[in-house]
C-alpha positions as CSV (number, residue, x, y, z in Angstrom):
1,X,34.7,0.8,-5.8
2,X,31.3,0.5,-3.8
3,X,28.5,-0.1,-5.0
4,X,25.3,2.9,-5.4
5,X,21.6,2.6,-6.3
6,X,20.7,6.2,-7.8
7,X,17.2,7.5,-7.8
8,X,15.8,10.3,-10.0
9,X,12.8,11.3,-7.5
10,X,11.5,14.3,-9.4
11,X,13.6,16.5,-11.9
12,X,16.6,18.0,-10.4
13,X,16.4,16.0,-7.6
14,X,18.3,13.0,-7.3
15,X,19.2,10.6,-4.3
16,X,22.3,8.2,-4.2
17,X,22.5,4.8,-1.9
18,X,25.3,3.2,-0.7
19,X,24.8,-0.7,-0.6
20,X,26.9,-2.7,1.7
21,X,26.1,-6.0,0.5
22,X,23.9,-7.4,-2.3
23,X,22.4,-10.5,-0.8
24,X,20.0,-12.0,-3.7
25,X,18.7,-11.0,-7.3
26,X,16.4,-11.9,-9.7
27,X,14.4,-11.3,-12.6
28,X,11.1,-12.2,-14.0
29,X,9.1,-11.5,-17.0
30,X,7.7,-8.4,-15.5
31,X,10.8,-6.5,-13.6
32,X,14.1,-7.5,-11.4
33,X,14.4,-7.6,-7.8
34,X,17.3,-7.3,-5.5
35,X,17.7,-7.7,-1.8
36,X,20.1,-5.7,-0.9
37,X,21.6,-3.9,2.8
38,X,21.4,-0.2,2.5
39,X,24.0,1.7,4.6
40,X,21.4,3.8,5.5
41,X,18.4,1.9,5.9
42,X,19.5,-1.5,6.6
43,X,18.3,-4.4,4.8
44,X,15.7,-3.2,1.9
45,X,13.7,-5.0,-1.4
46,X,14.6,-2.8,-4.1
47,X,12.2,-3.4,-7.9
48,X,13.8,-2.2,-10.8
49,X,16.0,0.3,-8.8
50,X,13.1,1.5,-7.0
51,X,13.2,1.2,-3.4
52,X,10.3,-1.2,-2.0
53,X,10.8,-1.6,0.8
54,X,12.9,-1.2,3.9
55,X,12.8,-3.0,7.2
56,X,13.4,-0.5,9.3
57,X,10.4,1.4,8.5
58,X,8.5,-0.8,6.1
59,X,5.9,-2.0,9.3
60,X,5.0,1.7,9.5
61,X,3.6,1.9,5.6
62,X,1.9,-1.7,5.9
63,X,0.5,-1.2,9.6
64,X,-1.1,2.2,8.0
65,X,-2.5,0.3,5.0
66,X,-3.7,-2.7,6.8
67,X,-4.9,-2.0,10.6
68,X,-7.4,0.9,9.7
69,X,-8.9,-0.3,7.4
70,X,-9.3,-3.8,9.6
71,X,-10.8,-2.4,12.4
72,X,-13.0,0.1,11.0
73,X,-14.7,-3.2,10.1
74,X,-16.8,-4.6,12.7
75,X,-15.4,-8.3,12.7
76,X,-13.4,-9.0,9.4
77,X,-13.5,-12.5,8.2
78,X,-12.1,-12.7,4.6
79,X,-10.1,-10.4,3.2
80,X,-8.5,-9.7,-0.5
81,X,-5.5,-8.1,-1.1
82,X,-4.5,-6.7,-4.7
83,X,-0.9,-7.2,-5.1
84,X,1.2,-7.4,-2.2
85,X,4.1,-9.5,-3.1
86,X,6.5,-9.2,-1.0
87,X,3.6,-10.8,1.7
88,X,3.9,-7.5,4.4
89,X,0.5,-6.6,3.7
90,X,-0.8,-10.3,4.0
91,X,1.1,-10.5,7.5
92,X,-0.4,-7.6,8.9
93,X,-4.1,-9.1,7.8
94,X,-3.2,-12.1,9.6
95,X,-2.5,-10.6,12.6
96,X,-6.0,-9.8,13.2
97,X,-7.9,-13.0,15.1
98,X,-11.1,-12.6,13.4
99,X,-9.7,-13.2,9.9
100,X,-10.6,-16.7,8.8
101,X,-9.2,-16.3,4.8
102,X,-6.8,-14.1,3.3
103,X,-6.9,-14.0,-0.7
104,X,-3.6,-12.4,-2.3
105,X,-3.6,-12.1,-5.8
106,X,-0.6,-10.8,-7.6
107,X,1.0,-11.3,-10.9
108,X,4.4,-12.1,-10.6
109,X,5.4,-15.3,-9.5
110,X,9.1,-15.1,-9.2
111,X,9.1,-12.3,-7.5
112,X,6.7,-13.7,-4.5
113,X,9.0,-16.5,-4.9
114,X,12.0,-14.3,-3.6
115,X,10.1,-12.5,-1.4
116,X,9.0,-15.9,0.2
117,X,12.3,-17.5,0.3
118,X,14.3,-14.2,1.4
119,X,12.4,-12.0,3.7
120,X,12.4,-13.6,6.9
121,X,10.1,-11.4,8.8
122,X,7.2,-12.5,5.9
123,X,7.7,-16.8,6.4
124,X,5.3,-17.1,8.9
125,X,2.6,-14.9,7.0
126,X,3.4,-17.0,3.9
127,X,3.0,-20.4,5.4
128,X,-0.2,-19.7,7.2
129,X,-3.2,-21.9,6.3
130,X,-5.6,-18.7,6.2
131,X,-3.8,-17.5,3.0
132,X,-4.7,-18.5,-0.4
133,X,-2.2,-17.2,-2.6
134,X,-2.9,-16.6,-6.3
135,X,-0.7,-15.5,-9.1
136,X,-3.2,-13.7,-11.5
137,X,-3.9,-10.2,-12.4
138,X,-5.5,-9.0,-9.4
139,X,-8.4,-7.2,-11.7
140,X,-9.1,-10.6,-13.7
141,X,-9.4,-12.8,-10.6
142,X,-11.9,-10.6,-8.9
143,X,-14.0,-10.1,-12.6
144,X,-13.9,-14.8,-12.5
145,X,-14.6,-15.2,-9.1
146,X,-18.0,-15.3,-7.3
147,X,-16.6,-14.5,-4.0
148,X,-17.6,-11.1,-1.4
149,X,-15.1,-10.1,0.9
150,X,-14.6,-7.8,4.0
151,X,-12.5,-6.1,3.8
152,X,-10.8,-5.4,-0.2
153,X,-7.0,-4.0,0.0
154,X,-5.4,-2.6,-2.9
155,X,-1.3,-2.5,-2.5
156,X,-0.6,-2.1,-5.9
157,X,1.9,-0.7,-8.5
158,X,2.0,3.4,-8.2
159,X,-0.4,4.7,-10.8
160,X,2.2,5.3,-13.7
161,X,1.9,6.4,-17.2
162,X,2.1,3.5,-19.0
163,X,2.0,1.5,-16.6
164,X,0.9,-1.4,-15.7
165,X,-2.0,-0.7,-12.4
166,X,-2.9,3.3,-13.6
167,X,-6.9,2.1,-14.8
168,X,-7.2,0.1,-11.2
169,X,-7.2,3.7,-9.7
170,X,-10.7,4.8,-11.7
171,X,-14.3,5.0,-11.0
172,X,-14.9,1.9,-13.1
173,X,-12.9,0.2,-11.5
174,X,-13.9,1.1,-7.6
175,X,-18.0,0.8,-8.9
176,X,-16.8,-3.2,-9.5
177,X,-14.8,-3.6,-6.1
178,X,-18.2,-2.5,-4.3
179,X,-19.6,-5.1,-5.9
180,X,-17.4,-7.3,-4.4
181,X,-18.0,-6.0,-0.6
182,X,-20.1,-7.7,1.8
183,X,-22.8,-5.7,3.3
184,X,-20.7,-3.2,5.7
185,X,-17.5,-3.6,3.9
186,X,-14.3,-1.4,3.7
187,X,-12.1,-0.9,0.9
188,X,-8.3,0.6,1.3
189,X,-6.1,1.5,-1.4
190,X,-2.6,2.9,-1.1
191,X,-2.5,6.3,-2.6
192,X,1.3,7.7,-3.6
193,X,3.1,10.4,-2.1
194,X,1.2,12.6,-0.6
195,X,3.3,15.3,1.2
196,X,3.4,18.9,1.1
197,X,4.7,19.2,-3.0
198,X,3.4,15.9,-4.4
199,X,-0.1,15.3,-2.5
200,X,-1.8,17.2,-5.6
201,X,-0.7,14.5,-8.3
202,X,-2.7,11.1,-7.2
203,X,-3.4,10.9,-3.6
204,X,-6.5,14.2,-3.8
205,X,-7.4,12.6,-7.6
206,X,-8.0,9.1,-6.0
207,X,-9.7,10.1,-3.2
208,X,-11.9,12.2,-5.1
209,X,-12.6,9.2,-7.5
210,X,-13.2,6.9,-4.3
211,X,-15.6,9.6,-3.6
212,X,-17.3,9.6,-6.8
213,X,-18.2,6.1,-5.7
214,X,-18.7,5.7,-2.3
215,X,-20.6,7.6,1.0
216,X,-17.8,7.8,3.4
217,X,-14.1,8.1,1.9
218,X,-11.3,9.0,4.0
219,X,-7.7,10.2,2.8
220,X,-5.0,9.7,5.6
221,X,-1.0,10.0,5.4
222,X,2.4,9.3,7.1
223,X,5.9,10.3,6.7
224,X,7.7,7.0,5.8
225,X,11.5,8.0,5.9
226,X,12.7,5.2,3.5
227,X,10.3,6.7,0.9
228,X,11.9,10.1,1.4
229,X,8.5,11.7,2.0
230,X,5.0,11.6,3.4
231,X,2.9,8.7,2.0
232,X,-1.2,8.4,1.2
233,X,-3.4,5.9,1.8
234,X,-7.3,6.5,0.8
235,X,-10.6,4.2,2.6
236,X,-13.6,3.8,1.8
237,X,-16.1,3.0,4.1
238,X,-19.7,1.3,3.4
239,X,-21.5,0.5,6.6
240,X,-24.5,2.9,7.2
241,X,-23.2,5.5,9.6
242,X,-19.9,4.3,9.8
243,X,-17.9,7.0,12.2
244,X,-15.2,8.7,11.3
245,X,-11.9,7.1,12.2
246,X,-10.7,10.4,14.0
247,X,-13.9,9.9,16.4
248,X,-12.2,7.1,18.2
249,X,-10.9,7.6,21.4
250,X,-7.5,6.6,22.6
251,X,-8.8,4.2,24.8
252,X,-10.5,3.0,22.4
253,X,-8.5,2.3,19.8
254,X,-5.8,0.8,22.3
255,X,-8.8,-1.7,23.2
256,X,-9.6,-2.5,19.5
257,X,-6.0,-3.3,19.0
258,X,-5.6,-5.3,22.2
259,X,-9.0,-7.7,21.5
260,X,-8.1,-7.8,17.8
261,X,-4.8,-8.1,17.0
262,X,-1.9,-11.3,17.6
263,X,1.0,-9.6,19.4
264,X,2.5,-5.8,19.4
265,X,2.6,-3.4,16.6
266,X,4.9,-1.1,16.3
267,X,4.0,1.8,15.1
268,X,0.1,2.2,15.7
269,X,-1.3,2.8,18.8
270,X,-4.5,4.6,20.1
271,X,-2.2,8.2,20.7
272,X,-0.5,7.7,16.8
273,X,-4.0,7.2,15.6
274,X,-5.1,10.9,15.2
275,X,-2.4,11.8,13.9
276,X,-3.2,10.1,10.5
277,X,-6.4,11.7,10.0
278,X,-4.7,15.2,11.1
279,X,-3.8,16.4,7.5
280,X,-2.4,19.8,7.1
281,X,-4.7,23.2,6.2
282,X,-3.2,22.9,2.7
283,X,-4.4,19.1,1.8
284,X,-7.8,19.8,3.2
285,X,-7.8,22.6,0.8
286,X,-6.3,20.6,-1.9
287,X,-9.2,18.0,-1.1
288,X,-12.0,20.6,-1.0
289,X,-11.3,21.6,-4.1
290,X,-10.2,18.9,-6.3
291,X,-12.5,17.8,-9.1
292,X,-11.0,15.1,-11.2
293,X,-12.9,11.7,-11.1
294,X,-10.0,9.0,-13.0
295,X,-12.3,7.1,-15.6
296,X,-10.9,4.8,-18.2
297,X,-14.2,5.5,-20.2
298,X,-13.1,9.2,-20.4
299,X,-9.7,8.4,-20.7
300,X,-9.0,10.5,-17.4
301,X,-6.0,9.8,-15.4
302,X,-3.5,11.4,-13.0
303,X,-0.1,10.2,-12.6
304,X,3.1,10.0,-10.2
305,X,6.4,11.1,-11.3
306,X,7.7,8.6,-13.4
307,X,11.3,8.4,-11.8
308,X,13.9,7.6,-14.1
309,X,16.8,4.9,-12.1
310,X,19.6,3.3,-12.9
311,X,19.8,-0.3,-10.8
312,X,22.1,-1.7,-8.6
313,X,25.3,-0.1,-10.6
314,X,29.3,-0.3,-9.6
315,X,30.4,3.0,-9.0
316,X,33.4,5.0,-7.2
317,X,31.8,6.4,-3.6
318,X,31.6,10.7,-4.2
C-alpha cells in the first residue's frame, strides 16, 4: 500500500501524488498541514491536501512575488507582508540590504509554528531581528496600526468562495492599502493561476480592480511546475512616473540585484526578467478588455476553482 495525495484541479481533471514519506502533521483551528516528500517533487508543504509548496520550485513563485516588487522601489526600508506563513516570502524580503523591518502578519499560529520548526531553508528568515512577526488577521492589524510601509505584499489564501481572503482582493480593500504606502510605495499581491485556460477567472479581475485604484498596475506570470500551470502575480506601482518594469535593461537589472540583494537567486536574473512582463496576445486581450472591478460594497467577486481533495489518504499505487 503507498500512500497518494489526490487533487481535483478543475472538473474532469484530477492529479494523483505519490508520497514517499510523511515527515510531520498538524492541525490548527483553521486547517491541517503536512510535510511530506513527493516522489515527484521532493520535499513539499501540503494545506488541507492542497499542495503549498515545493522546494524544488517554490524559490521561483516567491522570488517572482518578492524581488519585483522590491526593486521597483527606490530603497525599501519596511516592508509588510499579508500572510506568508510558511516564512518564504519573509526570506526573500530579507534578502534585500536596504530592508530595516519586515512586518508579517498571518493568522494561524500553529501553522507558522510548523513551518518554523520544519522548513529548514526558512530558519534563518525566521530568526532574523528585522522581522516582527504577528499572528492577527492581516486586514485587522493594518485597520489598528498607525504604521506606512514600502513596500505592502499580499501572499494570501487564493480568492475562494467562501472563503476566508476573497474581500482582500476588492477595491475597498486596495483604496485602504494605499493608505498605508509611503510616498513612492509599491504594492504586490499574488494573483492565482493565470495560464492559458484559467487567467480569465481572478488574475485579469484583480488587476483590473488594482487598476480601478491605482496609476500604474502591472499583471506578470510564470509557469511554476509544482502548481501544474502558469501562476499571476499583479503590482501596483505609486511613484510619479514610475517605469515600466519591462523598460529595464539586462544590465540593469543584473546591477540592481547585485547592489541589492544578500547572495544568489535562483531563478531571477536580468535575461529572465522580460520574460515575466512578456504575456501572451491572448492575456493582453483578456486584460484590454476585462471590466469587473471586485467590490465588497457591490457584492462583486470573482473566484478560483474551488478544488475538491481528499488529504494525505492510504491507498493501493494504480
Amino acid at each position: 500500500m503507498s500512500k497518494i495525495l489526490e487533487e481535483d484541479i478543475e472538473p474532469g481533471l484530477r492529479v494523483q501524488y505519490k508520497l514517499d514519506k510523511i515527515l510531520g502533521s498538524t492541525t490548527s483551528k483553521f486547517q491541517t498541514v503536512d510535510l511530506v516528500d513527493i516522489q515527484c517533487f521532493g520535499r513539499a508543504l501540503v494545506i488541507d491536501g492542497l499542495i503549498q509548496s515545493c522546494r524544488c520550485d517554490e524559490f521561483v513563485y516567491h522570488e517572482c512575488l518578492v524581488h519585483p516588487a522590491m526593486l521597483l522601489h527606490s530603497a525599501p526600508t519596511s516592508v509588510y507582508i499579508g500572510g506568508g506563513g510558511e516564512g518564504s516570502t519573509a526570506r526573500e524580503v530579507l534578502r534585500h540590504k536596504s530592508v530595516e523591518r519586515c512586518v508579517m502578519v498571518d493568522i494561524d499560529e500553529e501553522v507558522v509554528r510548523f513551518c518554523r520548526e520544519n522548513l529548514e531553508e526558512n530558519h534563518a528568515a525566521f530568526a532574523d531581528k528585522r522581522l516582527e512577526l504577528v499572528i492577527d488577521c492581516a486586514k485587522t492589524w493594518l485597520e489598528q496600526s498607525t504604521e506606512r510601509f514600502d513596500v505592502i505584499i499580499m501572499d494570501l489564501d487564493d480568492p475562494l468562495e467562501g472563503g476566508p481572503c476573497y474581500q482582500l482582493y476588492t477595491a475597498e480593500f486596495y483604496f485602504f492599502l494605499k493608505t498605508k504606502l509611503n510616498p513612492g510605495g509599491v504594492i504586490v499581491t499574488q494573483s492565482g493561476q493565470s495560464g492559458i485556460k484559467q487567467h480569465h477567472l481572478v488574475f485579469s479581475p484583480i488587476h483590473n480592480t488594482l487598476k480601478s485604484v491605482f496609476p500604474t498596475t502591472v499583471a506578470y506570470n510564470q509557469a511554476v511546475y509544482s502548481f501544474l500551470d502558469e501562476w499571476g502575480w499583479n503590482m501596483a506601482l505609486t511613484a510619479e512616473g514610475a517605469p515600466q518594469p519591462a523598460s529595464l535593461s539586462v544590465e540593469q537589472v543584473d546591477k540592481l540585484i547585485l547592489d541589492r540583494i544578500e547572495g544568489e537567486l535562483q531563478f531571477l536574473d536580468g535575461i529572465s526578467w522580460p520574460g515575466l512582463w512578456a504575456l501572451s496576445k491572448k492575456h493582453r486581450k483578456t486584460l484590454a478588455a476585462e471590466t469587473v472591478v471586485m467590490s465588497t460594497t457591490g457584492n462583486i467577486h470573482r473566484f478560483m476553482n474551488k478544488t475538491s481533495v481528499e488529504t494525505v489518504a492510504e491507498k493501493p499505487c494504480s
